[in-house]
C-alpha positions in Angstrom: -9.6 30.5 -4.2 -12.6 31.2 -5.5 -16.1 29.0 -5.2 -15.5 26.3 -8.3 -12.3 26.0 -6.3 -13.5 25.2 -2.8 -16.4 22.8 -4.4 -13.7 21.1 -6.1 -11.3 21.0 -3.1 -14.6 20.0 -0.9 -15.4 17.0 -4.1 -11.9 15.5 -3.7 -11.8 15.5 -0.1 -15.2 13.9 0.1 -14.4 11.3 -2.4 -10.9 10.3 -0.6 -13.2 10.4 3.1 -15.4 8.1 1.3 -12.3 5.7 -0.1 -10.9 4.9 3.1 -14.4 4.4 4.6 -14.5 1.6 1.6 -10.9 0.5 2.9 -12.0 -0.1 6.5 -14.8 -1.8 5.3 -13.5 -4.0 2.7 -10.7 -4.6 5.9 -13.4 -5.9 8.1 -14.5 -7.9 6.1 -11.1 -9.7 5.7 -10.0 -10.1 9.0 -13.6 -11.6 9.7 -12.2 -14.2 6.2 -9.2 -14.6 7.5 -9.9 -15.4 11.3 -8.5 -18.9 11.9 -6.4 -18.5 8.5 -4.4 -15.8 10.0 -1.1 -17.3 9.2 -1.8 -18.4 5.4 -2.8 -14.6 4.9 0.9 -13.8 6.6 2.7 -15.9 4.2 0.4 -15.7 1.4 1.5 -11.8 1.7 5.1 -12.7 3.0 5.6 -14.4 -0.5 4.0 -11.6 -2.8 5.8 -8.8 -1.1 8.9 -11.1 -1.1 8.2 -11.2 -5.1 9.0 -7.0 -4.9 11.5 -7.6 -2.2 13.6 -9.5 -4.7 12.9 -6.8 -7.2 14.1 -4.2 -5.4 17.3 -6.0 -4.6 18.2 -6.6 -7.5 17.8 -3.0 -9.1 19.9 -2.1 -5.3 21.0 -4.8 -3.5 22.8 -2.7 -0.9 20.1 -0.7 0.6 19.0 -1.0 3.7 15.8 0.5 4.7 12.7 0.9 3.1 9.2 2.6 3.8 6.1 1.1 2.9 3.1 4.4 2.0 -0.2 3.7 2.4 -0.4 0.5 1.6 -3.9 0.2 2.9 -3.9 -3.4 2.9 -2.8 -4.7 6.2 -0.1 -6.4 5.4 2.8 -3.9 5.6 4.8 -6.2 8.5 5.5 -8.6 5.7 7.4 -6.2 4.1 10.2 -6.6 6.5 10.8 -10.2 5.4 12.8 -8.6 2.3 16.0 -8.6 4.7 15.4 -5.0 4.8 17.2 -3.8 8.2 14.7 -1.2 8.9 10.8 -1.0 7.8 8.1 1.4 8.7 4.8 1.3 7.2 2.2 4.0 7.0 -1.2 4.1 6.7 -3.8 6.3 7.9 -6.1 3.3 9.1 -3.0 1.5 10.4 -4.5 1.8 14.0 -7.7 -0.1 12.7 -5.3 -2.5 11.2 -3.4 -3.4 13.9 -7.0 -4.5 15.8 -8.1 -5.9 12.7 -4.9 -8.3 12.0 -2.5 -8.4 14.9 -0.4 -11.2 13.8 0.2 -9.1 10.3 1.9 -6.2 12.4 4.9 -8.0 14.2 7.1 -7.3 11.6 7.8 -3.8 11.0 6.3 -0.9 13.1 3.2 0.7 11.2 2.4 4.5 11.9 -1.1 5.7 11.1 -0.1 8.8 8.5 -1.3 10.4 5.5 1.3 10.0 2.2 0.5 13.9 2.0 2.3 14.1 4.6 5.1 11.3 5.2 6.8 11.9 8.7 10.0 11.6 8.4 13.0 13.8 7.0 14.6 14.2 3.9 16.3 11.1 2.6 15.4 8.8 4.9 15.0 5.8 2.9 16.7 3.4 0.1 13.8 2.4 -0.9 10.3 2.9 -0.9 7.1 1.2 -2.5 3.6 2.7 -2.9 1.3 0.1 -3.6 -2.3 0.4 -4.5 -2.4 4.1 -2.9 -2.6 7.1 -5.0 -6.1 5.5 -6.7 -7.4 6.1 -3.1 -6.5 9.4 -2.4 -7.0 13.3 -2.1 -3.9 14.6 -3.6 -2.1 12.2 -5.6 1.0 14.6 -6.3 1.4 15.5 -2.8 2.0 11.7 -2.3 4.7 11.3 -4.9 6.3 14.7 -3.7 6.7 12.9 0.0 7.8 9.7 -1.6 10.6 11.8 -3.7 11.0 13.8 -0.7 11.8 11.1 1.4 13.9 8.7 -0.7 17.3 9.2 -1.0 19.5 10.1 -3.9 19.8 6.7 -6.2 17.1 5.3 -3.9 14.3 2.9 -6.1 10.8 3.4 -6.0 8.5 0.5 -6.2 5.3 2.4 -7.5 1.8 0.6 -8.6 -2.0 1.4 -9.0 -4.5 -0.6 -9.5 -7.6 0.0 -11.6 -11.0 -1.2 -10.7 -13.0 -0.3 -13.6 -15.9 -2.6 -14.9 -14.4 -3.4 -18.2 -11.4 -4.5 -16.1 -13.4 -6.3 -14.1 -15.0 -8.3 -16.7 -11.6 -9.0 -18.9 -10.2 -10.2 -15.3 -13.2 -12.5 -15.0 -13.1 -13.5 -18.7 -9.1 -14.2 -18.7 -9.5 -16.3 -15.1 -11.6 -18.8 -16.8 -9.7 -18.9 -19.8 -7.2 -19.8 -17.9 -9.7 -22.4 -15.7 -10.5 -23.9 -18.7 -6.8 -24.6 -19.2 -6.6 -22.2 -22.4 -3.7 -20.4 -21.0 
């Protein structure tokens, strides 16, 4: 590789170092929100991830094990209200997470990995949902590699990425009190 190549490599790596530093902090500051509120968050997250539960069911209702990547959120136990039989989560802040929101992690185990690098072998999943992850990180294709990797053949993916952009940010803004205003 030559130089341009190694700056660019050093770049990305310092940009996705600097992303989960954002993550963890952005975390913090939640759990210290949420302290006292603990179990609205649960539910509050219980009933959106419910919302792709259902989803997923209904494109394959007969599949019984799931892996949440990176969700870097916190909330990957809720996933395992979806009637799924087995859920793992991974994140690689998932140790930070579990002291940050203890009464989030009691419903599927959650292993601090990178989606670079999912462990697990070949196939092991009917399902899997990436969530808000591949805008955070080094090596986007290497993620959707492991997620192909690990799902099984006719498995669904459950794939999404948010934008935070300021033009997104302002038509969010503009469109929530549109819809204050009772416009919508």
């Amino acid at each position: 590789m030559n130089d341009q190549g190694r700056h660019a490599e050093k770049a990305k790596s310092r940009r996705a170092g600097r992303a989960l530093e954002r993550q963890l902090d952005y975390q913090r500051a939640k759990a210290v929100r949420a302290r006292g509120h603990e179990r609205d968050y649960v539910d509050g997250d219980a009933a959106a991830l419910g919302a792709r539960a259902r989803e997923a069911r209904e494109g394959a209702p007969h599949r019984p094990s799931c892996a949440r990547a990176r969700s870097r959120s916190g909330r990957t136990g809720s996933f395992s209200s979806s009637g799924r039989t087995r859920c793992v989560g991974v994140d690689p802040l998932a140790c930070d997470y579990a002291a940050l929101f203890p009464a989030w992690q009691t419903r599927a185990l959650t292993i601090a990995a990178a989606g670079e690098r999912l462990p697990f072998a070949d196939a092991s999943f009917d399902v899997a949902l990436c969530d808000n992850v591949v805008d955070h990180d080094e090596d986007p294709a290497g993620i959707t590699r492991e997620l192909a990797r690990v799902l099984a053949r006719g498995g669904l993916l459950y794939f999404t990425v948010n934008f935070h952009h300021p033009i997104y940010s302002a038509a969010a803004s503009l469109h929530a009190a549109w819809n204050a205003v009772g416009c919508a």
